[in-house]
KEKEVEX-620176 format. One line per 10 residues: their letters; for each residue x, y, z of C-alpha. Coordinates in steps of 0.25 Angstrom, whole numbers, plus 5000, padded with zeros to 4 digits. Last residue first. Layout:
BEGIN
A> X,Y,Z  ... .
//
This chain:
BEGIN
XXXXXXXXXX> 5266,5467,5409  5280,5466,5412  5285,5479,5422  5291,5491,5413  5282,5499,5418  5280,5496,5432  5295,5498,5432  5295,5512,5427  5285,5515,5438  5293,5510,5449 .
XXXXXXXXXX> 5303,5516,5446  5298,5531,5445  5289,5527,5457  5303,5526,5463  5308,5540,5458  5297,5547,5463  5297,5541,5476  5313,5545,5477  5308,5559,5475  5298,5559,5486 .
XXXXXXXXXX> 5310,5553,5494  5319,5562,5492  5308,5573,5494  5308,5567,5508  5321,5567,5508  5322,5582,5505  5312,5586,5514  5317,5580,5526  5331,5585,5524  5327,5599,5522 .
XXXXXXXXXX> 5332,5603,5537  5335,5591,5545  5338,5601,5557  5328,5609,5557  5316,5598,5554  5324,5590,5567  5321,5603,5576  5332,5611,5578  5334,5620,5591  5334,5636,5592 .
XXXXXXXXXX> 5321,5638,5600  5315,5651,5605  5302,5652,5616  5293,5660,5610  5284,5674,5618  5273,5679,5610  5269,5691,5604  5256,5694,5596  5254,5706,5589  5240,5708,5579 .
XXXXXXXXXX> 5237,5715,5567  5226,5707,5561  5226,5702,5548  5224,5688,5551  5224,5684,5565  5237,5681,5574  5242,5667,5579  5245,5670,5593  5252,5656,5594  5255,5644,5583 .
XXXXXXXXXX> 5259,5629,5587  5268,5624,5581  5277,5615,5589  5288,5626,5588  5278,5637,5592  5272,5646,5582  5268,5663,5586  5256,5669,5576  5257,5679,5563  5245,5676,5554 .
XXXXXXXXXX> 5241,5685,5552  5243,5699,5544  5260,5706,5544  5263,5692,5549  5272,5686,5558  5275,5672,5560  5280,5665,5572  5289,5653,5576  5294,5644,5587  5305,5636,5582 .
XXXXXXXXXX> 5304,5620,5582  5309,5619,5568  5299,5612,5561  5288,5616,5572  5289,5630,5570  5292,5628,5554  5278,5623,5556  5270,5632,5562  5275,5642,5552  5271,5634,5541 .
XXXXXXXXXX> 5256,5634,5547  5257,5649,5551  5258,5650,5533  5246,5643,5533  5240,5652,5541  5243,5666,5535  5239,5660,5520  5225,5657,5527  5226,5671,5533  5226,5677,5519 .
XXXXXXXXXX> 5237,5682,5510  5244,5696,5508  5243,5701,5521  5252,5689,5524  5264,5694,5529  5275,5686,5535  5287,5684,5544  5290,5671,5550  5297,5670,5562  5304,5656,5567 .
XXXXXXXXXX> 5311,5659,5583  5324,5651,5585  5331,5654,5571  5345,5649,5573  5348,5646,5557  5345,5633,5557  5330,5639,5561  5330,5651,5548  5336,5641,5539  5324,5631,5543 .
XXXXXXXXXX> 5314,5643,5541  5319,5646,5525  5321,5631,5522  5307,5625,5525  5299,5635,5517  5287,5640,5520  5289,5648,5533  5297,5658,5520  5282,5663,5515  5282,5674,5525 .
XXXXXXXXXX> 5297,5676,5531  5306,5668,5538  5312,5673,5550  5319,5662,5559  5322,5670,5571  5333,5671,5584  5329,5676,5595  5332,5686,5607  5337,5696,5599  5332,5695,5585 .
XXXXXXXXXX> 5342,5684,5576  5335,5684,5563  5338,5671,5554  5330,5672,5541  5337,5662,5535  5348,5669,5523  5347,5672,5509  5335,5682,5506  5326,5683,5497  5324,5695,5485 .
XXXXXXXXXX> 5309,5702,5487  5309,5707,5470  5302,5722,5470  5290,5724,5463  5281,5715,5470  5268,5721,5466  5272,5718,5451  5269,5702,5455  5253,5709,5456  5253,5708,5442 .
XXXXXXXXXX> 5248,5692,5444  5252,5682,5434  5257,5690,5421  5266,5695,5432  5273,5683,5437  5276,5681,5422  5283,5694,5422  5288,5692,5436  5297,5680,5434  5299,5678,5449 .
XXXXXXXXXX> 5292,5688,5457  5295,5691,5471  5291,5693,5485  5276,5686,5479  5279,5680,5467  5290,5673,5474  5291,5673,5489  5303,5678,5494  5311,5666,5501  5324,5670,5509 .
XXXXXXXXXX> 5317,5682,5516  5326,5692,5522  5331,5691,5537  5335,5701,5543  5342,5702,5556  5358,5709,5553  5350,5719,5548  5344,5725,5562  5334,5733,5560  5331,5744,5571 .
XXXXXXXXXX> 5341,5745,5581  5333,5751,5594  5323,5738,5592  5328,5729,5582  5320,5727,5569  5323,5712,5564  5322,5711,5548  5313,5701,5541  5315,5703,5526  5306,5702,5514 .
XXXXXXXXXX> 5317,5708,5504  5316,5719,5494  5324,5719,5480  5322,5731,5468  5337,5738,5472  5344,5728,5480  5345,5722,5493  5333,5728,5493  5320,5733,5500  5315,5727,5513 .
XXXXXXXXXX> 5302,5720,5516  5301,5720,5530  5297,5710,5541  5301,5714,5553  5307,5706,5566  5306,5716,5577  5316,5719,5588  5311,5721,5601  5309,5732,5610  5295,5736,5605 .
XXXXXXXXXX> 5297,5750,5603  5309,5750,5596  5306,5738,5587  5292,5747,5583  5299,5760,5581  5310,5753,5573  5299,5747,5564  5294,5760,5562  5306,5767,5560  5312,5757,5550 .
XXXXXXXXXX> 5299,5760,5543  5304,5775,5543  5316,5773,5539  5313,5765,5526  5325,5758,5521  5327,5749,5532  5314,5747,5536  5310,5743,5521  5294,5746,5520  5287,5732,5520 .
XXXXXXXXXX> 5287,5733,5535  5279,5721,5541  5281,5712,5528  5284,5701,5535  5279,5700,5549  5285,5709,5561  5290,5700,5573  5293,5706,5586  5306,5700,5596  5309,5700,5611 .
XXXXXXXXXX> 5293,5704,5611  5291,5712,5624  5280,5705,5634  5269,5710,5631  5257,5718,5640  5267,5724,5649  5262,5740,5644  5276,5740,5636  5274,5729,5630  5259,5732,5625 .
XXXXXXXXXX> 5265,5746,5618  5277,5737,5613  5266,5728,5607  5259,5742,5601  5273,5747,5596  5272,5733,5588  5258,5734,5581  5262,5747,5578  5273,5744,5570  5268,5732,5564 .
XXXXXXXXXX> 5255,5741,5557  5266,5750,5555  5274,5743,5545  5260,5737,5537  5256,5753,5537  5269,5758,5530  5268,5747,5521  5254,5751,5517  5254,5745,5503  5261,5733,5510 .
XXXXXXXXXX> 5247,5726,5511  5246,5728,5494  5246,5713,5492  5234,5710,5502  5230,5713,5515  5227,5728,5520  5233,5737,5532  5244,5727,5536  5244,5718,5549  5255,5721,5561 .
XXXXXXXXXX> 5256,5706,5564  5267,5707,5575  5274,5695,5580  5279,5697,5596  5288,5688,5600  5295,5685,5614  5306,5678,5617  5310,5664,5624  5323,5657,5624  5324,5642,5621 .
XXXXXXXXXX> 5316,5629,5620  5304,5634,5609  5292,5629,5611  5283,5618,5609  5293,5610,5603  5290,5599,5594  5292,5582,5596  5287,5575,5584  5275,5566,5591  5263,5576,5588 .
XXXXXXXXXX> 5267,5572,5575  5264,5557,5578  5247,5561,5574  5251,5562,5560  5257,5550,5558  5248,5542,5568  5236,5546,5559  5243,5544,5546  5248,5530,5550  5234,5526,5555 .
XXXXXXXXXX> 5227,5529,5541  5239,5521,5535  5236,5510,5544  5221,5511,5543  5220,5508,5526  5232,5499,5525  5224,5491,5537  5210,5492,5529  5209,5478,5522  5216,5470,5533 .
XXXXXXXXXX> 5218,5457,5524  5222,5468,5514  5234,5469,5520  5240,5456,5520  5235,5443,5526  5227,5439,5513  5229,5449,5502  5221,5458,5497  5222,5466,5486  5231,5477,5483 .
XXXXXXXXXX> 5227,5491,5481  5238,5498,5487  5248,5485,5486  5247,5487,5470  5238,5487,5462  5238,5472,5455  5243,5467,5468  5235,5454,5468  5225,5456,5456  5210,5455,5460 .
XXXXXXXXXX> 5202,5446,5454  5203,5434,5462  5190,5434,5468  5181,5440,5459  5177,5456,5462  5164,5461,5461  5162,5460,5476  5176,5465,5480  5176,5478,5472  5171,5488,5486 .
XXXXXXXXXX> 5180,5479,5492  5191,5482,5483  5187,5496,5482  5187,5500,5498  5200,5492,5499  5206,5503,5488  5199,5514,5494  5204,5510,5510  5219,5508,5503  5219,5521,5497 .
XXXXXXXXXX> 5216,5527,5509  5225,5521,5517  5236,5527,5508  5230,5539,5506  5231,5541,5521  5244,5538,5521  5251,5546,5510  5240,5558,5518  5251,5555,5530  5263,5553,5520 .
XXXXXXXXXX> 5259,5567,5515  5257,5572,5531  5271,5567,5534  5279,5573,5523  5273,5587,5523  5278,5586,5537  5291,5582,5534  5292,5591,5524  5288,5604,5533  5298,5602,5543 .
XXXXXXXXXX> 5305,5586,5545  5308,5583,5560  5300,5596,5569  5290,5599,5555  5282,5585,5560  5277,5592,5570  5268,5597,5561  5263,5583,5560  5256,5584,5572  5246,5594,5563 .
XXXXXXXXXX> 5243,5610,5564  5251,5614,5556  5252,5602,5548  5248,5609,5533  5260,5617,5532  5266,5603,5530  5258,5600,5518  5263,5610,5511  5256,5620,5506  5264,5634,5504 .
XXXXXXXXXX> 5277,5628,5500  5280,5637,5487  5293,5635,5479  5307,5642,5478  5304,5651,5465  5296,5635,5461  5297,5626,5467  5304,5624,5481  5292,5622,5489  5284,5616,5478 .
XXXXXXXXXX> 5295,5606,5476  5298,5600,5492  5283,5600,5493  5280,5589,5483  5293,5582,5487  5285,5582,5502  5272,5578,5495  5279,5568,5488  5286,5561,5500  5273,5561,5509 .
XXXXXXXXXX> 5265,5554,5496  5277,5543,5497  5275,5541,5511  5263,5537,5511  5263,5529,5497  5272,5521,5503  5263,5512,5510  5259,5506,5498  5270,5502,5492  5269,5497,5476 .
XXXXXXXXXX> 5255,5507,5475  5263,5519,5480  5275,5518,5472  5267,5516,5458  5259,5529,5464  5273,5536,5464  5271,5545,5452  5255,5547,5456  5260,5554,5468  5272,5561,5459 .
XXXXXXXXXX> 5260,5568,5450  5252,5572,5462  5265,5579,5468  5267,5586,5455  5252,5591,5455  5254,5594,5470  5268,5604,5464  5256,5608,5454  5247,5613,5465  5257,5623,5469 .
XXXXXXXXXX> 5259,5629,5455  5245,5630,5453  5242,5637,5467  5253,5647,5464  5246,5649,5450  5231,5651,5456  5236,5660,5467  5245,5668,5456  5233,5670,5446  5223,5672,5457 .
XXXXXXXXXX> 5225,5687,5461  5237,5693,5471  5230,5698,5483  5221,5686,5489  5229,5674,5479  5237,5669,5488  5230,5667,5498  5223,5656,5490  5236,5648,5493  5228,5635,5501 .
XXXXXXXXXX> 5215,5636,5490  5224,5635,5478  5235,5627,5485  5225,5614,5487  5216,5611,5477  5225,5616,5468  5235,5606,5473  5225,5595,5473  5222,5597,5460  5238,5598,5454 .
XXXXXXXXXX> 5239,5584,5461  5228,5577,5454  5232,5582,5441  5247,5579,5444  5244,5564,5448  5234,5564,5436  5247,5569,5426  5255,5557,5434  5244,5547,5432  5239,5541,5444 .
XXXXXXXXXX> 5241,5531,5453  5240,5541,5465  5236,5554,5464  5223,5554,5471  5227,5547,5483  5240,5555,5485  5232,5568,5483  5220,5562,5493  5233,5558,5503  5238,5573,5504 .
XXXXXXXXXX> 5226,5579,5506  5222,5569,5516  5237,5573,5522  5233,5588,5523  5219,5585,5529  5226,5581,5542  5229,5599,5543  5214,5602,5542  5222,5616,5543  5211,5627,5535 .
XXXXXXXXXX> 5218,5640,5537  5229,5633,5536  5232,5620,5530  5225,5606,5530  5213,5612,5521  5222,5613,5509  5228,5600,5510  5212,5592,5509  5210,5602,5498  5221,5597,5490 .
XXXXXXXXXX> 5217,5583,5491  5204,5586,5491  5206,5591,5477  5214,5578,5473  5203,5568,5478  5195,5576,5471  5203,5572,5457  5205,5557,5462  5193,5553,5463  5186,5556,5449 .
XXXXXXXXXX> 5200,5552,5445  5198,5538,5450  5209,5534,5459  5221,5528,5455  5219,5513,5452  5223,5499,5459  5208,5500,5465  5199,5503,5456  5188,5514,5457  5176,5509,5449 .
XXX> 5169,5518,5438  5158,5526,5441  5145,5521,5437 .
//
């Protein structure tokens, strides 16, 4: 017979282990292309539950597990044109910040099991501590997974409007804190009955497990057997339910312009799509001289501004007179300046830079409006410690030329409006979009190409973009070379969403805003108390511990 589950106890391996696979696969469903969003903090509270009380090297095993289980399947894209070796040791390193995050949930189990009802909010403030690492660590970190980008389409989205991203991660951690919580409490009365009849009266030990697995005590909680159970429950409900409480704007409250994105497409996905660079350049061309063609027929409205994605002229305009031509040819005839996406060559000798630069119409480029992109993305836009890089994938030799970052927010004043460019992978991280919107952007743009990934990788990267929209109340868009390129008001919600691999143009008229929401204007703040407080967790478990210890007997 198998042996008894006792209550006092962590959980039995043989539970514990699947409980932290469907711990990571409960998170991978609640994002894009899947988003089961509620199964995020499910996710979140089978980790907690199968970490707690156990062995710091357990902790970390459970945790690596669910972080396999989870980033392995959510970054397959990245493997489709590069090999396995660099997906599999991407996904390693991600899984080891959860492995770290397992290790510090059975730190504070002493924490947990002296009060009870902080396990919630000490579960919130680890995952947010968890996060604030991996998006830092390591060559300036990787934030693809967080929990926030998960609440696309969730009430707690508009969470973003007072705390951005680490609010909202908090919120659905302390929410999975809670349901592990009640669930705890339901197993360990579900034991203790099921115990009951072999038990002698006077058996059990007053406090001997500490208040989660008390027993009962006339009066007190237990004389209600399932209220720590339900109240919990309820809390997680109400707490998700009062987002649609957090006041958002559902447009913008100033002048209104007219957008036009266009997803010009590329002859062939995968790493080699800017072998044609000529035909990429002139897929984006046309596709634009054939919106001025439906403009002048009264079928548009003239854009006041076109958006080119990243990547949509990978021959330098200002060096190659004939691509400058082409773009100029497409400015000129559609009347309006064009945001491009180029990849240009220097400052120096061996350098490029991934660079938005606005295209004016009569003028050409205008040099005083571009914006180069602040957060290359290593081993992709360039290789850190290439030799080693190399014994890992020889396709690191296909970026032969270092992309060098730039210094300043990609501010970009085009006529009418004035943007926030950030480019590909940038929507990611917190301080490249806030800089763009402290510094006057009224309209967010994110440039990007994804002919090297897959539409799943497309959507999830929307889901971000959805909710910098709502964190800063700005409409936004994102362009790309592929799908999926699509309009976001500031409450969120997305408008002529494009397919994948399509070319397509879709143009849109967006009321501006230039005012702060309260995630603007505290700025970091949130996160780093929160962390604060997640180290400050870590520290009293540290106490605690060391007295538990030393105590007599």
């Amino acid at each position: 017979m198998p042996r008894p589950v006792v209550p006092g106890r962590p959980l039995p391996l043989r539970v514990a282990v699947p409980l932290a696979v469907a711990a990571g696969l409960a998170l991978l469903v609640a994002f894009p292309p899947y988003g089961v969003w509620p199964l995020a903090p499910v996710g979140v509270a089978l980790l907690a539950a199968a970490a707690h009380r156990r062995r710091l090297r357990a902790g970390a095993g459970l945790g690596f597990l669910t972080g396999v289980a989870f980033f392995a399947p959510l970054l397959a894209w990245t493997n489709l044109h590069t090999g396995y070796l660099p997906w599999v040791l991407l996904s390693l390193l991600q899984a080891g910040y959860l492995a770290l995050l397992g290790v510090a949930t059975a730190w504070v189990s002493p924490l947990v099991d002296r009060a009870r009802w902080a396990w919630p909010a000490l579960t919130g403030l680890l995952w947010v501590g968890q996060e604030a690492l991996r998006d830092r660590t390591p060559f300036g970190g990787f934030p693809w997974g967080r929990l926030a980008f998960s609440q696309d389409g969730s009430p707690l989205l508009r969470l973003a409007a007072l705390g951005g991203a680490p609010l909202v991660t908090f919120v659905v951690a302390l929410i999975g804190g809670l349901l592990v919580t009640a669930a705890w409490r339901g197993w360990v009365t579900a034991q203790r009955r099921a115990a009951e009849p072999t038990t002698a009266p006077g058996d059990a030990t007053p406090g001997a497990d500490g208040p989660l697995d008390g027993p009962a005590r006339p009066g007190g909680a237990a004389a209600r057997p399932w209220t720590p159970v339900v109240v919990p429950a309820v809390v997680a409900v109400a707490l998700t339910a009062g987002g649609l409480l957090v006041p958002v704007a559902t447009a913008g409250s100033g002048d209104t312009v007219t957008v036009a994105i266009v997803q010009g497409n590329v002859p062939r996905l995968g790493l080699d799509f800017n072998a044609q660079r000529q035909a990429v350049l002139n897929n984006h061309v046309d596709a634009t001289i054939e919106l001025a063609e439906r403009v002048a027929a009264g079928q548009q409205r003239r854009p006041d501004l076109v958006v080119w994605p990243e990547n949509s002229s990978d021959i330098d305009p200002l060096r190659n007179p004939t691509a400058g031509a082409r773009i100029s040819q497409a400015a000129d005839t559609i009347g309006a300046p064009i945001l491009v996406g180029a990849v240009l060559l220097g400052p120096d000798a061996g350098q490029v830079r991934n660079a938005g630069i606005l295209w004016r119409p009569g003028t050409g480029a205008d040099l005083g409006q571009l914006y180069t992109k602040r957060h290359p993305v290593p081993f992709a836009e360039y290789v850190p410690l290439r030799d080693v890089a190399r014994m890992v994938s020889k396709k690191v030799d296909l970026i032969r030329n270092d992309f060098v970052p730039g210094s300043t927010p990609g501010v970009v004043r085009a006529g009418p409006t004035v943007l926030g460019d950030v480019i590909c992978f940038e929507v990611a991280y917190d301080e490249v979009v806030r800089d763009t919107v402290t510094g006057g952007a009224q309209l967010l743009v994110v440039q990007t190409n994804n002919a090297t990934f897959d539409v799943a990788e497309a959507r999830q990267q929307m889901a971000m973009v959805r909710l910098r929209a709502v964190e800063h109340g700005r409409p936004a868009l994102m362009a790309s070379t592929v799908g999926v390129s699509g309009f976001v008001a500031p409450d969120g919600r997305v408008s002529d969403a494009t397919g994948f691999n399509t070319r397509e143009v879709v143009v849109r008229q967006l009321r501006l805003d230039d005012g702060r929401t309260l995630a603007t204007r505290l700025g970091w703040w949130p996160e780093v108390a929160l962390a604060a407080l997640a180290a400050a967790a870590l520290v009293g478990a540290a106490v605690l511990r060391r007295r538990q210890r030393v105590r007599p007997g």
